[in-house]
C-alpha positions in Angstrom: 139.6 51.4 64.9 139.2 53.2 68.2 135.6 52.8 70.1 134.8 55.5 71.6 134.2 56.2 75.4 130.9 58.7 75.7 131.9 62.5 76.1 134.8 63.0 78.3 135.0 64.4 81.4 136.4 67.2 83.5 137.5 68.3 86.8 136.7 71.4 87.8 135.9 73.6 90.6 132.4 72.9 90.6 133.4 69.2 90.2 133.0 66.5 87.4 131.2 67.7 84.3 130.8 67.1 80.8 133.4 68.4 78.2 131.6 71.6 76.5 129.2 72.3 79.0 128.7 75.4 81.0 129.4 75.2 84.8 126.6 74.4 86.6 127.3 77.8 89.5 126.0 76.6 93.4 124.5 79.7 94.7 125.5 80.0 98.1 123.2 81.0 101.1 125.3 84.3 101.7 124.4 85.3 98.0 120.7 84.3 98.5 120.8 87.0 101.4 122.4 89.5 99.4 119.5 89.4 97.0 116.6 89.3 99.7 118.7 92.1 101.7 116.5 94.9 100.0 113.2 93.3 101.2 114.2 92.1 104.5 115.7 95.7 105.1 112.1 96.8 103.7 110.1 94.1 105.9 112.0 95.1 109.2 111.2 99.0 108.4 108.3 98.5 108.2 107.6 96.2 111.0 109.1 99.1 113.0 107.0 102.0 111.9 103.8 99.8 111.9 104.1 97.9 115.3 102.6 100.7 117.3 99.7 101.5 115.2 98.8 97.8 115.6 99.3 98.1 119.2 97.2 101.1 118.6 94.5 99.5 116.4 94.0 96.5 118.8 93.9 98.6 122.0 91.5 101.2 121.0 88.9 97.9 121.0 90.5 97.1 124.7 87.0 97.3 127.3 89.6 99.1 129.5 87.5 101.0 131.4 89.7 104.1 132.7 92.9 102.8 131.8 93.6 101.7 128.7 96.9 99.6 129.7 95.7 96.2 130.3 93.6 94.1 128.1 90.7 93.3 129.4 88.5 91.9 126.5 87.2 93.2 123.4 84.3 95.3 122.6 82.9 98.4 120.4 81.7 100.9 122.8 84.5 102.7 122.4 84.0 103.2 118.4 81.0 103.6 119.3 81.0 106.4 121.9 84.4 108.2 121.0 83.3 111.0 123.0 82.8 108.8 126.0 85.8 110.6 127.5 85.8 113.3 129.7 87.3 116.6 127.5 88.6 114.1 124.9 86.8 116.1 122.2 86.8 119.2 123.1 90.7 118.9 123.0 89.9 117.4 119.2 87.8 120.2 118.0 90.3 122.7 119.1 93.2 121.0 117.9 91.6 121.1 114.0 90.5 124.7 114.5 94.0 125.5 115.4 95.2 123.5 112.6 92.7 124.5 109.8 93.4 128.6 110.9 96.8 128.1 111.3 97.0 125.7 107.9 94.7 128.2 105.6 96.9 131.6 107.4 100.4 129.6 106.6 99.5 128.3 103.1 98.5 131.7 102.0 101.3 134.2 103.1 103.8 130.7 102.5 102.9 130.8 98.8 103.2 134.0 98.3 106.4 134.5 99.6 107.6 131.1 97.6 106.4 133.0 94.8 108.5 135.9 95.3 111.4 134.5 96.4 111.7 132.1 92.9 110.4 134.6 90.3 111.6 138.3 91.6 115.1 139.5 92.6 115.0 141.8 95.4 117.4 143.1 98.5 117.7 140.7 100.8 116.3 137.8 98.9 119.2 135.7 100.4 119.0 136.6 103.9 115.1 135.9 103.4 116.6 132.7 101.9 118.5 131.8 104.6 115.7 133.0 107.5 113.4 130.6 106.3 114.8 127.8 107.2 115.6 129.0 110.8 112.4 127.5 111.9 113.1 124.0 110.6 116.7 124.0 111.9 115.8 125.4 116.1 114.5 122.8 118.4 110.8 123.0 119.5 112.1 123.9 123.1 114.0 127.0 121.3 111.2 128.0 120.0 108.4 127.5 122.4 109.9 129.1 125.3 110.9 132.3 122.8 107.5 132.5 121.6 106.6 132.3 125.6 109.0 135.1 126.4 107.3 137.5 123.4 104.2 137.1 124.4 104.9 138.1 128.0 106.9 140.6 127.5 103.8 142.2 125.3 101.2 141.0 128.1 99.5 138.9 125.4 97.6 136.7 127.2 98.4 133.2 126.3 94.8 131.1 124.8 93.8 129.9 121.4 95.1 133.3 119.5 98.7 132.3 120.5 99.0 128.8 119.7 97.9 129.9 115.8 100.3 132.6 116.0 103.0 129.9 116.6 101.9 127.1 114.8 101.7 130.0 111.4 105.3 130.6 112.8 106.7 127.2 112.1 104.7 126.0 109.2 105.2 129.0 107.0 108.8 127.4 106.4 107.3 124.0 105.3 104.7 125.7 103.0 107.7 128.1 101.3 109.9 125.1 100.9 107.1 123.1 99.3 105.8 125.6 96.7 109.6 126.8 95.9 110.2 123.4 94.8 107.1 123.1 92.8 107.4 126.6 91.2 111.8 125.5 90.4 109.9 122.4 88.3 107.5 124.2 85.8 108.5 125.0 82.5 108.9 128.7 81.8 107.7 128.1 78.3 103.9 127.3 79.4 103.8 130.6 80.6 105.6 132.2 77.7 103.2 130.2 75.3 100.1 131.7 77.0 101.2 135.7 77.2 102.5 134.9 73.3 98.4 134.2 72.8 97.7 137.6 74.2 96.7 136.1 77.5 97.4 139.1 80.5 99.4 138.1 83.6 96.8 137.8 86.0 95.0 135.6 83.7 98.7 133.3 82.4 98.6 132.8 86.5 95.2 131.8 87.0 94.5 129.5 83.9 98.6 128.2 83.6 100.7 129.0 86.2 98.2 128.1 89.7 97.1 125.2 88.2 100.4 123.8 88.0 101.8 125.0 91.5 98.4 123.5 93.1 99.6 120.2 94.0 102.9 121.5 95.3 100.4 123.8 97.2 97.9 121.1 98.2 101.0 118.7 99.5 101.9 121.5 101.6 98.6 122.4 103.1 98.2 118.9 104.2 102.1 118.9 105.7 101.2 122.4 108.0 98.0 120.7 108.5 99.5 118.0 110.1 102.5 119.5 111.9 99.7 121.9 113.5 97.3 118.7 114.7 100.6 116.8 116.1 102.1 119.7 117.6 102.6 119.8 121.2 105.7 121.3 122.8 105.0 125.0 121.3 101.8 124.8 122.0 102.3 123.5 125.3 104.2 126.5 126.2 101.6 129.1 124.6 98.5 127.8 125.1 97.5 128.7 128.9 94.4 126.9 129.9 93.3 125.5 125.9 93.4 121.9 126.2 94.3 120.3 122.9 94.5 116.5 121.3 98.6 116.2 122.3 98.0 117.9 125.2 94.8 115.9 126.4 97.0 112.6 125.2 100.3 113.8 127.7 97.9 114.3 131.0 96.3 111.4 130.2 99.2 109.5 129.9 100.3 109.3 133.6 97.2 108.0 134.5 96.7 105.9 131.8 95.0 107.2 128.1 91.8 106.0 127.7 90.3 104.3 125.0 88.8 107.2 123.2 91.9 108.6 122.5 92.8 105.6 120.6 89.8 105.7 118.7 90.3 109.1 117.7 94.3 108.5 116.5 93.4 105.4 114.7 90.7 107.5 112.9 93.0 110.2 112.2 95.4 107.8 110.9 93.4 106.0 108.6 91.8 108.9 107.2 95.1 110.4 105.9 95.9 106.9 104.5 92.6 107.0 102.8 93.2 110.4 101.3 96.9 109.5 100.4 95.7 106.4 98.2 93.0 108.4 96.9 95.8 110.8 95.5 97.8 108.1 94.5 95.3 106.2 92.2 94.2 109.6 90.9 97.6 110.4 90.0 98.1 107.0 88.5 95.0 107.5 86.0 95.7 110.6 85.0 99.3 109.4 83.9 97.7 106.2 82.1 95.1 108.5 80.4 98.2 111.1 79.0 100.0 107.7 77.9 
């Protein structure tokens, strides 16, 4: 009669275990990194893009005085009085009439020619192709000092009308590249069902086809919008004596950039934040609602 000894044991790599059982695997600290690379890579991105609109954030409450370098202590005067700047918003209200002309005059003629460069076939439809990207590809300085040369060769003089002939220049490639995409993604057989329920062409495109382009449209609105309001070397080479925001921030910057201006970028910042949540939760609930 043989008594037996409790389950036997085994050496192996891990060390001693118990006959039948699975290895118990040590997870080493190199393979805990791997997994958390993703969100560290994430966290570190982040920190980078976000650092200076928290120095931005923190300084626009700065009681700097003239020169916003230093702090000094904190205080709301500047939220306050964001106008408390000498020309600081003058330079703003020109910078979003440039940018809503320019936006409006881009979106339109952009969407059009989106439109006929993904439904029609016509001579020269890839050179046209091909030339619209030309403004995304030159540098600024390229174009700037071009548009310069134009206008004085013409004896335009150089003022508000030549910065939104510039800034249409540029974002009329954005706004075609936008919509194209959007028009490449609908299904030809919405339109098809409509006009096969005796609905005309003008009114397939109003009820169907706009509706479903309008977000490819509204993206790229807000896009030229923005590329306009953040512009500055074309416009700094067009605009003669028009002071806007990017320009106002540049002179202001060798003597320091006052507090206002802070104000004023954190606003602007927020506020496209705001509306790009908005559009995200409105997006969400629509998608919960077809589900």
């Amino acid at each position: 009669m043989t008594v037996g000894a409790g389950p036997r044991l085994a050496r192996g790599e891990h060390g001693l275990q118990r006959a039948g059982d699975s290895p118990v695997r040590r997870v080493s600290l190199w393979q805990r990194l791997r997994r958390r690379a993703l969100a560290v890579y994430a966290f570190l991105a982040l920190a980078y893009l976000f650092t200076p609109i928290a120095y931005l954030t923190v300084f626009s409450f700065n009681d700097s005085g003239k020169s916003n370098i230093v702090w000094k202590g904190f205080t709301l005067d500047n939220w306050k009085n964001p106008c408390g700047a000498p020309d600081v918003c003058t330079a703003l209200g020109n910078s979003l009439k440039i940018g809503v002309i320019s936006t409006t005059v881009a979106t339109v003629l952009g969407t059009m020619i989106a439109f006929a460069l993904a439904r029609h076939r016509f001579r020269g439809r890839t050179a046209t192709n091909l030339l619209i990207f030309v403004p995304m590809a030159t540098p600024e300085v390229v174009l700037g000092a071009s548009l310069l040369t134009l206008f004085l060769n013409f004896r335009v003089p150089l003022g508000m009308g030549t910065i939104i002939v510039a800034h249409v220049m540029f974002c009329i490639s954005f706004v075609v590249v936008a919509v194209k995409a959007r028009i490449a993604s609908l299904d030809p057989a919405l339109e098809q069902a409509a006009m096969d329920l005796y609905a005309t062409e003008v009114q397939t495109f109003r009820r169907v086809t706009l509706p479903l382009v309008a977000p490819g449209i509204a993206a790229a609105a807000l896009l030229s919008l923005s590329l306009s309001f953040d512009d500055f070397i074309i416009t700094f080479f067009n605009s003669g004596n028009v002071n806007t925001f990017p320009k106002f921030v540049y002179v202001s910057a060798l003597r320091g950039i006052p507090a206002q201006a802070y104000v004023i970028g954190v606003a602007m910042f927020y506020l496209a934040l705001l509306i790009v949540l908005v559009a995200e939760v409105l997006r969400h609930r629509r998608e919960r609602a077809l589900h």
